[in-house]
N, C-alpha and C positions, 0 to 999 in steps of 0.2 A: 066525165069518165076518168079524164086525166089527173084529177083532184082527187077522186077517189082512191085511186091506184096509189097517190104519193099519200095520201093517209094511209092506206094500209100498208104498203110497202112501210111507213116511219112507223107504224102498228107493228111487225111483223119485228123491225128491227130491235124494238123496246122488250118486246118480248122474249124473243131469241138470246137478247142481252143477260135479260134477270134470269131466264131458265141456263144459261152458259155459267152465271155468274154461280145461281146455285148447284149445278150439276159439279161445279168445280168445287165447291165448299164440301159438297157431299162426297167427292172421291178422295178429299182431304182429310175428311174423318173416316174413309171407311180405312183407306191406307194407313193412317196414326193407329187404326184401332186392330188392324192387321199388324204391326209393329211389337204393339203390346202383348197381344195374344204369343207372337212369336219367341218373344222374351222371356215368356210364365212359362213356357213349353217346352224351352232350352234349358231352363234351371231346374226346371223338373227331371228332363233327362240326365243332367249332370249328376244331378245329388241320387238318382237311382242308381247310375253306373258306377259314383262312389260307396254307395250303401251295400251295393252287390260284391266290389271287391273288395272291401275292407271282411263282410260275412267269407268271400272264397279265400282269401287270406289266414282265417282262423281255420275251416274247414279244410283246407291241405298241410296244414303244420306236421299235426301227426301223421299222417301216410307218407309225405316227403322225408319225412327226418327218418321213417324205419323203414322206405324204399319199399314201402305198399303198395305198386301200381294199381294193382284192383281197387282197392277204396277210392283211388284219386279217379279212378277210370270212374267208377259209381258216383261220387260227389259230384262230379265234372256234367257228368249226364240227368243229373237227378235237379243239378241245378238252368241249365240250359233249357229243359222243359218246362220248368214253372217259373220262367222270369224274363219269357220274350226276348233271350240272346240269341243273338244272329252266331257267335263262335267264342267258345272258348279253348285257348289250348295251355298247358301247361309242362315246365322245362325243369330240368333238376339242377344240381351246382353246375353238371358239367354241360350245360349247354344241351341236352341232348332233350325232343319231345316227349312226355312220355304219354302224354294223351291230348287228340286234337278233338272238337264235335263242333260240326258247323263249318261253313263256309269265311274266310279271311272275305272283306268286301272293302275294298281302299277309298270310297263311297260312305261308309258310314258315319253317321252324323255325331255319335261316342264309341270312345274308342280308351282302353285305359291298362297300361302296365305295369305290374305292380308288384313288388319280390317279398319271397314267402320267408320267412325268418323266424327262430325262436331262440330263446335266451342268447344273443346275438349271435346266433350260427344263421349261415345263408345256406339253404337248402335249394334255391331254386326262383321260377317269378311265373306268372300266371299273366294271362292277356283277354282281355275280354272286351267283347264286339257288342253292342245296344243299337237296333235298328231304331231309325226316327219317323217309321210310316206313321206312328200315332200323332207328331207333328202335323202331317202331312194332311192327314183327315181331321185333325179338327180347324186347319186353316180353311181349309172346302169347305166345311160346315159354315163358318162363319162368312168367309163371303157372300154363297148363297142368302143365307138372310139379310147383311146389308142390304145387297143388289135389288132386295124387294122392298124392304122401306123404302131405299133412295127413287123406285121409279114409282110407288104408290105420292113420294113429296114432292116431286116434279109433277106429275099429273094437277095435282091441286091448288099449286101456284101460276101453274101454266091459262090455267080457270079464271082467278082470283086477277091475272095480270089482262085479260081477255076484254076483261068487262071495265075495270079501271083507264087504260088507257083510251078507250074509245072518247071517254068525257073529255079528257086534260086535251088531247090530239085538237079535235076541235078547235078550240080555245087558242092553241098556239097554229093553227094554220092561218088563223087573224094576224098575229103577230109579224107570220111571214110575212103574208101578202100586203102589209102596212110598208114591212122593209124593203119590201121587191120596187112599191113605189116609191119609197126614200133616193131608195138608191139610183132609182131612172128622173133624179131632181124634183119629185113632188113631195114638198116639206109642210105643205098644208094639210096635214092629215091628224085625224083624231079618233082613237078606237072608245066604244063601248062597251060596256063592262067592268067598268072599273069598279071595287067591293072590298071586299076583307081579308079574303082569301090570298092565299099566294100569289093564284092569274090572277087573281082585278090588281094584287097592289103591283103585279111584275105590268099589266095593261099602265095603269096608272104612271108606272116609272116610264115607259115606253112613251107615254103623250109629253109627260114634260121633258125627256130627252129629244124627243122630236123637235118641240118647241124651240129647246137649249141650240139644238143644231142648225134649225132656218136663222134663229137671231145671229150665231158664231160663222157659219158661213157668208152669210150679206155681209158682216164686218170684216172676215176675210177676204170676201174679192174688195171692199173696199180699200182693206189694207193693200192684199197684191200690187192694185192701179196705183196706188202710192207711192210702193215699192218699185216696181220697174218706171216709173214717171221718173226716179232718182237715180237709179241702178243703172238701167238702161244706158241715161246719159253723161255719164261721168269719165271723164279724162281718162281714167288708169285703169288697170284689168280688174275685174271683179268678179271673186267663183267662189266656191261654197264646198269643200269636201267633208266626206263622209268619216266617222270614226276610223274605218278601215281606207283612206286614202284616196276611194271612189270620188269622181267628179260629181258633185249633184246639180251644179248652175254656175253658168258661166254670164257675163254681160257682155252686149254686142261690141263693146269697146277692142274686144279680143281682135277684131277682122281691122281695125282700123290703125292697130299698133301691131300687130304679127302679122295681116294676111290670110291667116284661119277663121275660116267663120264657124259662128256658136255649136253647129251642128259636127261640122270637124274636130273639135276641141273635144265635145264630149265621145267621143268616136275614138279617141286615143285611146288608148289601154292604161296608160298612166300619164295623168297631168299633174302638176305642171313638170315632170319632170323628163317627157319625151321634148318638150320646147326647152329645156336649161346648155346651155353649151356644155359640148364632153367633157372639158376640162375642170368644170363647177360642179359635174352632175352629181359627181361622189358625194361631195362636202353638202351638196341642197338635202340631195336624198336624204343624209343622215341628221340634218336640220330638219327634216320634213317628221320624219320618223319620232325625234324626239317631242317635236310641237302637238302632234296630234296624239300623244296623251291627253292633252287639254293644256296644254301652256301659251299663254300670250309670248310674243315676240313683235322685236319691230328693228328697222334700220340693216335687214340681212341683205348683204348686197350680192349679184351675180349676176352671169353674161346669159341673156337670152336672146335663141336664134327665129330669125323671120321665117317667112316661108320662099323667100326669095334669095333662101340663104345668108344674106349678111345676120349682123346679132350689133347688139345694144348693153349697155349697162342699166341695169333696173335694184331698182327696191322694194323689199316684201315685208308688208306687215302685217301680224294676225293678229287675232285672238279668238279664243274658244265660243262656243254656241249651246247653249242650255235652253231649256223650254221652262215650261211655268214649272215644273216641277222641278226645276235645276238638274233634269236627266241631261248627261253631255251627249251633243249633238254633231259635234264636228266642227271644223275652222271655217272660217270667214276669215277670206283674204284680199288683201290689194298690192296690186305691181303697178310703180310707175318708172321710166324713165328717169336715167342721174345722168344718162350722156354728158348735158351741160356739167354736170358738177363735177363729174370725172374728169372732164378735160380742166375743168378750171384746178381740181385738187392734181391733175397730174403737172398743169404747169406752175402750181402753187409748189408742188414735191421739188420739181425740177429749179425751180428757184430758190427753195428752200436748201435741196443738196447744195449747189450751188455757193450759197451763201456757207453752210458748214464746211465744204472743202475751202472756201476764202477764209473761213475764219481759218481752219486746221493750218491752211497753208500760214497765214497772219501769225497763229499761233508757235508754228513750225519755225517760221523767220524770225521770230521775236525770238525766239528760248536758240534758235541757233543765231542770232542778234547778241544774245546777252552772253551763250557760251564764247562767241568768236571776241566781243568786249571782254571778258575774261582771260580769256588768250592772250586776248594783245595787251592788256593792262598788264597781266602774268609775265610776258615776254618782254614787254617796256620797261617793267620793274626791275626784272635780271638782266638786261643787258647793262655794259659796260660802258655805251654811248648816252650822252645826254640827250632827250629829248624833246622838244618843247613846242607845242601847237600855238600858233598865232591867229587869231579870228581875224579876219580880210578888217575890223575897226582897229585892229594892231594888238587887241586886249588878249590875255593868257587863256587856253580852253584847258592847256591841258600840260602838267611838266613831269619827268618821272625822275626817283631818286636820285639817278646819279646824273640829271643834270645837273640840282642841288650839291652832289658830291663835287661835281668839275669846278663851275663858279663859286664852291666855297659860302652856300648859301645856308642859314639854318633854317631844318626842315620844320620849322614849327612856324615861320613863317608862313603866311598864305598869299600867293600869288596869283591864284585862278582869279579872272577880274582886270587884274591890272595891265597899266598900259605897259610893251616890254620894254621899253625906256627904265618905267618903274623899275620893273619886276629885275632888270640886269643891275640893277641901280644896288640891289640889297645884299650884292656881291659883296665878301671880305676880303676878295684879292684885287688888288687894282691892276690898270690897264697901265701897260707900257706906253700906248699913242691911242688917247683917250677921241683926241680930234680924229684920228685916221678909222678908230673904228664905229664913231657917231656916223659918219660920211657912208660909209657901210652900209649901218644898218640902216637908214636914211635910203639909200639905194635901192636893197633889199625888199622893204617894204615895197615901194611904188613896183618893183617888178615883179610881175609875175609866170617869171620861166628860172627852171633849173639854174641856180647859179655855180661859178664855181668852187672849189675848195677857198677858203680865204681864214688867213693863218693870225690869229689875235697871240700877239707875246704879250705877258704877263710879267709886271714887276719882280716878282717872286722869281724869275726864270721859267715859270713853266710856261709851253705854246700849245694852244687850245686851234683844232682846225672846225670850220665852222661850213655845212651844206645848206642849202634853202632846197626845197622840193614845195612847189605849189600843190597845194590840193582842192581839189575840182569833185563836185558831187555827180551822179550818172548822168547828168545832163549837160555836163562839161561846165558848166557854173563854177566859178572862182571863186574859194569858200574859205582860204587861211593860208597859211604858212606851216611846215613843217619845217625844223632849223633842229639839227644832228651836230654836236659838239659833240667832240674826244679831244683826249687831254693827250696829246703824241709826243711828250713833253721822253720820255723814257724811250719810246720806239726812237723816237730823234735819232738818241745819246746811243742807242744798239746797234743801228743802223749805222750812222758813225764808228763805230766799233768796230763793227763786223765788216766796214768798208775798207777798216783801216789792218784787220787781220787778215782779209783776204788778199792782203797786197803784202802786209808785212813777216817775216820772219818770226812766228812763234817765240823765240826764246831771246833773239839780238836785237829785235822793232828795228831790224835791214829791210828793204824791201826783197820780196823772195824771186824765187826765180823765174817765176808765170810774171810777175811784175818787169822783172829785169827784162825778159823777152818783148817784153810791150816796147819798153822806153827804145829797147835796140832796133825794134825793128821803125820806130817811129823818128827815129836820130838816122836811120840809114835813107829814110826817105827825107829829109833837111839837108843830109849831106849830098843824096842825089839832086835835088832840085836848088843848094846854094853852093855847089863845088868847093865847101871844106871836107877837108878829111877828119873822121873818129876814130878812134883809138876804144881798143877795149883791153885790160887791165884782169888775169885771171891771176890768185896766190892763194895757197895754202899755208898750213902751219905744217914746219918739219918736224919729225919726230910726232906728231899730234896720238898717231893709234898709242905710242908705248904709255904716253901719259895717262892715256883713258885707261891701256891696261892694265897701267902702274897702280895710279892713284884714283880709278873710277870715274864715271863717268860723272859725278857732282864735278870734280875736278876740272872734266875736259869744257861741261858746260862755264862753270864760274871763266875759262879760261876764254873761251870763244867771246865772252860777255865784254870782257878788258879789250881784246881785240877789237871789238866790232865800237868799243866808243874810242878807242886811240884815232882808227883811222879814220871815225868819221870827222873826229877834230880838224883833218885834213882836207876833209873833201870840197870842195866848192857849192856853193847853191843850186848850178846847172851841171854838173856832175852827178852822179847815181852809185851808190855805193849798194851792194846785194850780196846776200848772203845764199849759195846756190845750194846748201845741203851741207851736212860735215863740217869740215875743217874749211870748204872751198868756198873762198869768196869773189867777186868779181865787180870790178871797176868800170862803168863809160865816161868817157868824156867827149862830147857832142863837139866842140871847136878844138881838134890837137893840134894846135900851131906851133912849129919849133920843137923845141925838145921839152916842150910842157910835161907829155906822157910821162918820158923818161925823170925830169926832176919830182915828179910826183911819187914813182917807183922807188927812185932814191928816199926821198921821205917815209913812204910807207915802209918799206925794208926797217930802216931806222928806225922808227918810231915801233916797228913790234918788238925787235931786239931791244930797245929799251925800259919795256914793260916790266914795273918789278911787280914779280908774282910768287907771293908764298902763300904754300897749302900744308895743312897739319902741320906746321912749324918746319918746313922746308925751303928753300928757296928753289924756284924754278924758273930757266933760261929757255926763254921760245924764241924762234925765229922763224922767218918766213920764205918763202920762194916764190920768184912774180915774172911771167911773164906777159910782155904787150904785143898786139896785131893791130895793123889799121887797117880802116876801110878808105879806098878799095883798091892801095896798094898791097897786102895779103889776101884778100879776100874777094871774091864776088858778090856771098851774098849771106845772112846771117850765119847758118850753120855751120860754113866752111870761115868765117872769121873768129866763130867761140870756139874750129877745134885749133885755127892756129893757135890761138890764146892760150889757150890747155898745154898744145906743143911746145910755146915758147917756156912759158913755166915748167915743163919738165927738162925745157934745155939749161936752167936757171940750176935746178934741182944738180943736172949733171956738172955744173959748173962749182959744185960744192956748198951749194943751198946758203939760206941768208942773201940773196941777190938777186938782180932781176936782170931779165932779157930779152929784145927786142926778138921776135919771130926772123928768122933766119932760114933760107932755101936750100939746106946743102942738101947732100946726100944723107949725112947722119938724121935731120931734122924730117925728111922725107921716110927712111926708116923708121924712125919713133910715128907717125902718123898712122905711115901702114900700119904696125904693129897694133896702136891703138884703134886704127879700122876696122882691123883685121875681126875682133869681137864679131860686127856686124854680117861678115859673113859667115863665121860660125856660127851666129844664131840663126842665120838663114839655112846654113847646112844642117843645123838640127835639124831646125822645123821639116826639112827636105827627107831627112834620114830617119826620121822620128829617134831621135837619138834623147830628147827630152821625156824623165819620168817622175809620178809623182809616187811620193813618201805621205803617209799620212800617221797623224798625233792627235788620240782621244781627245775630247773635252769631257769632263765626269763633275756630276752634281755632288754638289758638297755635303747633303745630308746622308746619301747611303751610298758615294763614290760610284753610283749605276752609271752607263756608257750614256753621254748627251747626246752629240753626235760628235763626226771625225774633222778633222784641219789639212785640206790637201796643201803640201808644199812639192813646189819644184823645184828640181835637182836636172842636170844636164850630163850627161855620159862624154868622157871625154874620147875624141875620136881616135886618136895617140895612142890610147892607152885603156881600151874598154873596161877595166878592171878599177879604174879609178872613176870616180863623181865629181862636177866642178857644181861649189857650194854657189847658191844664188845673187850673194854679194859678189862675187866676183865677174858677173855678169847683167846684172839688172839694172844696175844704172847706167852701163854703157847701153844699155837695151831701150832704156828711157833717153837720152841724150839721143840715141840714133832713130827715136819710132817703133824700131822692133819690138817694144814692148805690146803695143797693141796688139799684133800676132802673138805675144807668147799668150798673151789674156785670153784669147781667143782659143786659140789651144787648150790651156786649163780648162775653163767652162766647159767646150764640147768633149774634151776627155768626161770630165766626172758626168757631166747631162746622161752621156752613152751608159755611163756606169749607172747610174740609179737606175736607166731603164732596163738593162738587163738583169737587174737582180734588184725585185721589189723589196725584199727583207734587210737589203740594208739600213745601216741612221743615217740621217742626214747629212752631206758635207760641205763646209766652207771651202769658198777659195776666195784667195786675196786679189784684191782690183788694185790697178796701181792708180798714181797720180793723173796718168797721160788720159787713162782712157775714162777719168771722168769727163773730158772735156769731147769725148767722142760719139759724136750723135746717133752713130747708128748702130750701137752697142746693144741700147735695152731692144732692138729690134732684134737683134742677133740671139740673144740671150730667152726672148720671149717663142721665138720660132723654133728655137733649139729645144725647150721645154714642149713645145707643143709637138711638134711633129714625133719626138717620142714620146709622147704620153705620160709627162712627168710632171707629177704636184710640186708646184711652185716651192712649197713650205720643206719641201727637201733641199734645195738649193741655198746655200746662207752666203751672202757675199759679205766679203769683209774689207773696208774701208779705214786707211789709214787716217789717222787727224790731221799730221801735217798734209796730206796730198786734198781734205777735205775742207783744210780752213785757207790753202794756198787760191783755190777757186770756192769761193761759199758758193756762188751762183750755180755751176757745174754739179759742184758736190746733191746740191739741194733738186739740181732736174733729175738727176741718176735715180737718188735717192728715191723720190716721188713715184717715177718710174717701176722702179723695185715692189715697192711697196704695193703698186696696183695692178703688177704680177701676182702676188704674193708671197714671194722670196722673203727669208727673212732677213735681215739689217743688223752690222755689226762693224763700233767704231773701233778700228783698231791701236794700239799703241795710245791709250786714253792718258793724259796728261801732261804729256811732255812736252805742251803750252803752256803759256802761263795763263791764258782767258780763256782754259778750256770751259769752265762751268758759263761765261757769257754765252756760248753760242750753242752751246749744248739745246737749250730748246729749240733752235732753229733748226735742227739737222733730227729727222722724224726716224730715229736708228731704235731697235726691238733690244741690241744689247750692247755695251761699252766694255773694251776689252782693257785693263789697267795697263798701262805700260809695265814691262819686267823690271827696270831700271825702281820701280819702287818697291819692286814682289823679293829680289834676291836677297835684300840682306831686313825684310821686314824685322824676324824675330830682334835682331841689336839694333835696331833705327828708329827712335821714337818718333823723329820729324817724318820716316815713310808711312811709320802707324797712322798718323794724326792725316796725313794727306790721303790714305787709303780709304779711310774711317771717311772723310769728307767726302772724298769721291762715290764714294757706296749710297752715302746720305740720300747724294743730291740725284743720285741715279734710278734708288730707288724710291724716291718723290718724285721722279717723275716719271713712273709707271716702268723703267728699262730693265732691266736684268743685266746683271755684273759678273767676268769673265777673268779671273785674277791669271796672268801666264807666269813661266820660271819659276814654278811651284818645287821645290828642290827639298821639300824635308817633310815628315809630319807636325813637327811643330807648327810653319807656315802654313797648312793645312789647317789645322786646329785653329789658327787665330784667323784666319779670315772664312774660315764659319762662324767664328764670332762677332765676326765683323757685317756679316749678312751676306757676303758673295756667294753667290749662285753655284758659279759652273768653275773648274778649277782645271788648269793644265799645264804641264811641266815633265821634267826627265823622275819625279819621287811615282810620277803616276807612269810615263811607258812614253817612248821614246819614239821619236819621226823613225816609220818603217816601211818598207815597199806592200809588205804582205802583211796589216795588221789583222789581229787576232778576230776584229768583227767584222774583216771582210769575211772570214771562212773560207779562203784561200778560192776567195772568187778572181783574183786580181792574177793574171798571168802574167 
């Protein structure tokens, strides 16, 4: 019954099929043929409702053009009757009806407007309405007949399909029920019927496919048990996805390297990329995405996680999957395990780094190796010291030019190699004591510690000082000799020089007064610990200023020169003959026994009054005044013996000069003391009264006379006589003699320090340092705290330093100086020349500018020999970086030639005159 039922029912469906299939072909033509019909029916109505208005067109010309409404009323009606219009109405030019018939219907299917004209006159326009029932009926009509073919040719197919399908049906319920056993595994089946026909050859096709499939499947599960015999058991993960990324199979290996077994795996919703760590997922995914196009891949590495959460490093390799037809199938994959190789490539990397920072570093020390060898080759080269590397076998590593320069070697020689015996051997200067300096180096070698300075004289005169410095490699390993020659042959000769100026007298080679104080105070301690008495011996030249005023200052100099060699012709070898400044010279004698002192006085008196001295063809008569004090019959202790000395010589003086005088205690001699004391306390009463002011005198550059800066000079109010000024000469060297000078120094400085602070717009201003207070240690403290505590740039302050008070002490002169300098003050030597070796020590005194003495500035314009020493002094000043300060600038002409001469900064009375209130203070000075 049930077999019945699905034949008829698959009867019923075959049928239903072909009568749908044709009832649909038939509503396709009856519709196309409904189309057509509608189309012949609408151009028919067209072309009648143009036919009808073109005839109502002609028809109302005339009634419109002669405003005949009755004929147009008759035409209008006459035609609406015979031509099945639903309304016509008709309008004249002015828009107005003048006949309508029929109903307007906005519905109808033609519809046509049309204006009525004749010989181009516009009379008006007509409107006519064409109903489409005739459309209408004959669509009806035509349906209706369709509809009756179409169900008389369903009927007859519906027949025709009845009786056909019953055979074929048959035939193929075989076929099923062959499948239905295929399909429940029985592959041994064979249908009958097989013939000519379409069934027997689709029967026929269906036995040898049957056949084709028991044989393909036995090879199949054969293959399978194969497949998973291999699969199954394999080390590494093994799965199979799908085009679209679906798991298809996985092998059990999954559970023994994750943790997931096969069932879980394919349970994911996306494998492999729910097991890939988060950090890899991105990068897989989109390696995933790309592969399963169909691309091989192999060697992609990334972390996947267990199920017991730790993870691993793995690697995945694919390639695509095709069937017999080369349809692509999807990837076949495998993951294994690179833990090991990871660890080995990560301590392979780490070693690797490792070794590249060792080289970078190796590389980094070699190239800063070769630049610091560069350096020092660079710096060994240019120095001025010889240098010369001995290798611990005594042989040469290494010598730089001006060894070769020192020993007089020709650089084209080659000594690297040689023993230093050799290599000194090829010397062209020979050794003073050839024996004393083999023993040396003989010395030298076997030891190895720092030796000391050891001094090789040279035939030629010159002294080469010689250092040993062992050198020791990082491991304290004793590896050579370092040996440092200079050639101190000149330093020597300067040094001697400068020993012998700082003692002596610039212009007489007496020793000076800082010297004389030495020998006095060092004779009074002889005389205290041998109980002889000394004598000291003070004299000037009389009359000396009128000379200088007379005949200038060449004159007073050439004069003092005759002096200073007559009386040294007298003086003893243990005697000390000093020139103290000026005219004033002073005598010691360490043993005065008897009337030694006094026949000595006598001589000297003598011997100056005998000098013959002519200047510009004159003859000139000097004489002298002298007198002598002993220790420690006049005196206690130095200073109160140099002023009897002084005293007695101005008792000489009063005694009508040309003679000498023992120091005497009367009342007159006590008088002259005080009075000469008496200074002392006037400059103490200044300083108390502030009775001392300063005057100041521009310095101006020489190229456009603009303001440098200012020159403070001090000047003293006298207390007498407030309206008068005592000039600085007349007080500054008693002010040195007595000390006070260091107080008046003191004064200046924090005078002007105050000044600059309170008024920043000023220029900078010099004050002059004396002799005394170079020697005064706690001056650049004074001077440094003075700048700081009010807030003043060092480079405003210019100290200026006399040359006699600076070559009297070089040692002093050169600590001040140093000092100065690492303030920032600036340095200015004053009174430049009036030495005879001033250009010797000029390099050693680190001063910013040299002020020329005026004694060469006043009469430049007529003095060819002040031209030629200006010229030299400017030379040598500005070769050596200083700036030049010309003073007693008194014309423009002077002016003019020493801008030609290259001097800098210029000042004198032609430029503006020492004033209390100068012009670039802006009357800041009260």
């Amino acid at each position: 019954m049930k077999s019945w039922l699905d034949q008829l029912s698959l009867r019923y469906k075959l049928t239903f099929a072909a009568l749908a299939v044709e009832g649909i072909m038939l509503a396709f033509l009856i519709g196309n043929g409904m189309q057509s019909t509608n189309r012949e029916l609408q151009q028919q109505g067209e072309q009648r409702v143009t036919e009808l208005a073109k005839m109502l067109s002609v028809a109302l010309q005339a009634p419109l053009s002669q405003q005949d409404d009755a004929s147009t009323r008759d035409i209008i009606e006459t035609l609406l009757d015979s031509n099945g219009l639903k309304m016509i109405e008709v309008r004249d030019s002015r828009n107005r009806i003048v006949h309508q018939v029929g109903a307007d219907d906005a519905d109808a299917d033609f519809r046509r407007q049309i204006p009525i004209e004749l010989a181009g006159q516009r009379y008006g326009e007509a409107i006519l309405v064409l109903s489409g029932r005739f459309i209408e009926e004959a669509r009806a009509r035509y349906i209706q007949q369709s509809l009756i073919i179409a169900a008389l040719a369903l009927l007859l197919t519906s027949l025709l399909l009845a009786l056909s399908s019953s055979w074929v049906i048959r035939r193929f319920t075989l076929l099923t029920r062959a499948s239905k056993q295929m399909a429940q595994g029985d592959l041994n089946i064979k249908l009958a019927g097989e013939g000519g026909d379409e069934i027997g050859q689709l029967i026929a096709t269906f036995n040898s496919m049957a056949e084709s499939v028991r044989v393909n499947v036995e090879r199949a599960r054969e293959n399978e048990a194969r497949f998973h015999a291999i699969a199954d058991y394999t080390h590494d993960i093994e799965f199979w996805l799908a085009p679209n990324g679906k798991l298809l199979w996985i092998n059990p290996s999954v559970e023994r390297m994750l943790g997931f077994s096969v069932e879980e795996c394919m349970a994911l919703a996306s494998f492999p990329s729910d097991i890939i760590h988060p950090e890899d997922r991105a990068a897989a995914e989109f390696q995933m995405r790309q592969s399963l196009r169909g691309s091989a891949g192999q060697g992609y590495t990334f972390r996947i996680c267990r199920k017991d959460g730790g993870h691993f490093w793995a690697m995945a390799n694919w390639q695509p999957i095709h069937d017999g037809n080369h349809v692509y199938q999807g990837l076949r994959a495998s993951i294994h395990s690179i833990d090991d190789i990871k660890a080995t490539e990560a301590d392979l990397r780490h070693a690797l780094n490792e070794l590249r920072m060792a080289e970078t570093l190796q590389r980094k020390y070699l190239e800063e190796i070769d630049q610091e060898r560069a350096r020092l080759v660079s710096l060994l080269s240019a120095m001025n010291l010889g240098i010369l590397f001995v290798a611990a076998d005594g042989r040469v590593v290494y010598h730089n030019p001006a060894f070769n320069h020192t020993w007089m070697i020709d650089e084209s020689i080659e000594l690297i190699g040689l023993p230093v015996h050799d290599a000194l051997a090829k010397s062209n200067s020979a050794l003073a004591r050839p024996d004393h300096f083999s023993n040396h180096l003989l010395s030298v070698l076997e030891t190895r510690e720092i030796s000391d300075s050891f001094e090789i004289a040279m035939t030629d005169g010159r002294v080469i000082t010689e250092l040993d410095y062992p050198v020791r490699d990082r491991d304290g390993h004793f590896i050579g000799h370092l040996w440092v020659y200079e050639d101190i042959t000149r330093e020597r000769q300067t040094a001697e020089q400068l020993v012998y100026l700082a003692e002596r007298d610039a212009l007489t080679g007496l020793y000076n007064r800082h010297r004389f104080q030495q020998e006095l105070t060092r004779t009074m301690l002889e005389t205290d610990r041998h109980f002889i008495p000394c004598a000291v011996m003070f004299f000037d030249l009389d009359e000396f200023k009128t000379i200088n005023d007379t005949y200038g200052h060449r004159a007073g100099d050439a004069l003092l020169i005759r002096v200073a060699g007559e009386v040294s012709a007298l003086i003893r070898r243990n005697e000390v003959l000093a020139r103290l400044g000026g005219d004033e010279f002073a005598v010691l004698l360490p043993a005065a026994q008897g009337n030694e002192a006094e026949a000595l006085a006598d001589r000297v008196i003598h011997a100056v009054s005998q000098i013959p001295f002519r200047f510009e063809g004159r003859n000139l008569r000097v004489t002298a005044s002298l007198g002598i004090a002993y220790y420690p019959t006049h005196a206690a202790d130095a200073d109160e013996l140099v002023a009897r000395a002084d005293i007695a010589m101005y008792q000489a003086k009063q005694a009508g000069k040309n003679t000498w005088r023992v120091f005497r205690a009367d009342l007159e001699a006590d008088t002259e003391m005080r009075n000469r004391l008496s200074w002392s306390e006037r400059i103490s009463n200044a300083l108390e009264k502030n009775l001392f002011e300063l005057h100041f005198q521009g310095v101006y550059r020489t190229d456009d006379r603009a303001l440098s800066h200012l020159e403070a000079l001090i000047r003293m109010v006298d207390e007498r006589n407030p309206d008068q000024l005592i000039m600085p000469a007349h007080f500054i060297q008693l002010a040195e003699k007595s000390g006070r000078i260091l107080d008046i120094d003191r004064w200046v400085i924090g005078t002007v320090v105050q000044m600059l602070a309170n008024n920043p717009g000023i220029p900078p201003i010099a004050v002059n340092l004396s002799g005394r207070s170079l020697s005064e240690p706690s001056l650049p403290q004074y001077i440094s705290e003075s700048l700081r505590t009010r807030s003043v740039n060092p480079s405003r302050l210019i100290v200026e330093i006399t040359e006699t008070a600076a070559v009297s002490d070089l040692h002093d002169a050169q600590r001040m100086i140093e000092a100065l300098r690492q303030m920032g003050c600036g340095i200015s030597l004053d009174d430049f020349g009036v030495g005879f070796a001033s250009f010797a020590y000029l390099k050693h005194l680190k001063v910013d500018t040299i002020k020329i003495d005026g004694m060469f500035i006043r009469d430049l314009i007529s003095d060819p020999d002040n031209q030629v020493f200006v010229q030299a002094m400017v030379s040598v000043a500005l070769g050596l970086g200083k700036s030049v300060v010309a003073e007693y600038v008194g014309d423009g002409k002077t002016l003019s030639l020493l801008r030609q001469f290259g001097v800098d900064l210029v000042q004198g009375y032609y430029l503006d005159k020492p004033v209390r209130k100068h012009p670039a203070l802006q009357d800041l000075i009260e």
